[in-house]
C-alpha positions in Angstrom: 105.9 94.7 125.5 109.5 93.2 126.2 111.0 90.3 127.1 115.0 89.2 127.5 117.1 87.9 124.5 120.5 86.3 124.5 121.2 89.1 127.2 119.2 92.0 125.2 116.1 93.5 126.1 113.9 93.8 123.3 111.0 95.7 123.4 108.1 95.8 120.6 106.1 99.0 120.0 103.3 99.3 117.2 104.2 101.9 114.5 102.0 104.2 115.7 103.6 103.7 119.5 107.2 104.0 117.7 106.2 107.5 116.1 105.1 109.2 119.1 108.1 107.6 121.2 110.5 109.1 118.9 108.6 112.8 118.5 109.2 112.7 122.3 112.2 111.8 122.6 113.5 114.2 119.9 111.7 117.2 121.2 112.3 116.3 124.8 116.2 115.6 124.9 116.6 119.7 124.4 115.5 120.1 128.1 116.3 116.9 129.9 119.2 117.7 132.4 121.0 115.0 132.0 123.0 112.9 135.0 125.6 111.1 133.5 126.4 111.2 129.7 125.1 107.7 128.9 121.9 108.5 129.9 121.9 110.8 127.1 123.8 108.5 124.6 121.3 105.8 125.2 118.6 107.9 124.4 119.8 108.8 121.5 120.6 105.5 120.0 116.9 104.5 120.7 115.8 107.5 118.8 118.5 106.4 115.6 116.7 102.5 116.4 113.3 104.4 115.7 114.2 106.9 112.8 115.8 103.9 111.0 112.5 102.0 110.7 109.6 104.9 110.0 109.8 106.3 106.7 106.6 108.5 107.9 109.6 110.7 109.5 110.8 112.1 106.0 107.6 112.5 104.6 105.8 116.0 104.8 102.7 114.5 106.0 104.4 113.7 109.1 102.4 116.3 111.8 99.3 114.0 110.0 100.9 110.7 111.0 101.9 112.2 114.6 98.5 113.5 114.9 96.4 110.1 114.1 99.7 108.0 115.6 98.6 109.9 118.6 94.8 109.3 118.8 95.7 105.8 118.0 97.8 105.3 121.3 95.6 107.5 123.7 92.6 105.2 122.3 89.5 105.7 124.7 92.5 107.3 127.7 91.3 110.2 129.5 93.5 112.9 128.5 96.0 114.4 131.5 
């Protein structure tokens, strides 16, 4: 899922993986406390990585993506 680059991490995530990341990560950051302001900056330059590559975000069948995005990653996963 990553691996080191000319000093980067990269890390690869299926679209479907991608579009529930960033749904969390935009509905979470409200109520993380936060420790140290780049905690917070970080995440929210991985959320702007994300947004700039799914155009399913803009589109109003988006809660339909989420949704199937979502079965898609759980796959065959006992749910919590």
């Amino acid at each position: 899922m990553s691996f080191e680059k000319e000093g980067k991490i990269v890390v690869e995530l299926t679209k479907s993986e991608a579009l529930v990341l960033y749904n969390f990560l935009y509905t979470a950051t409200e109520h993380i406390t936060f420790e140290h302001y780049s905690e917070k900056k970080i995440l929210w330059q991985l959320q702007g990585n994300i947004e700039t590559k799914l155009g399913e975000l803009f589109q109003s069948n988006f809660l339909d993506s989420l949704e199937e995005a979502r079965k898609e990653v759980q796959g065959d996963d006992e749910v919590l």
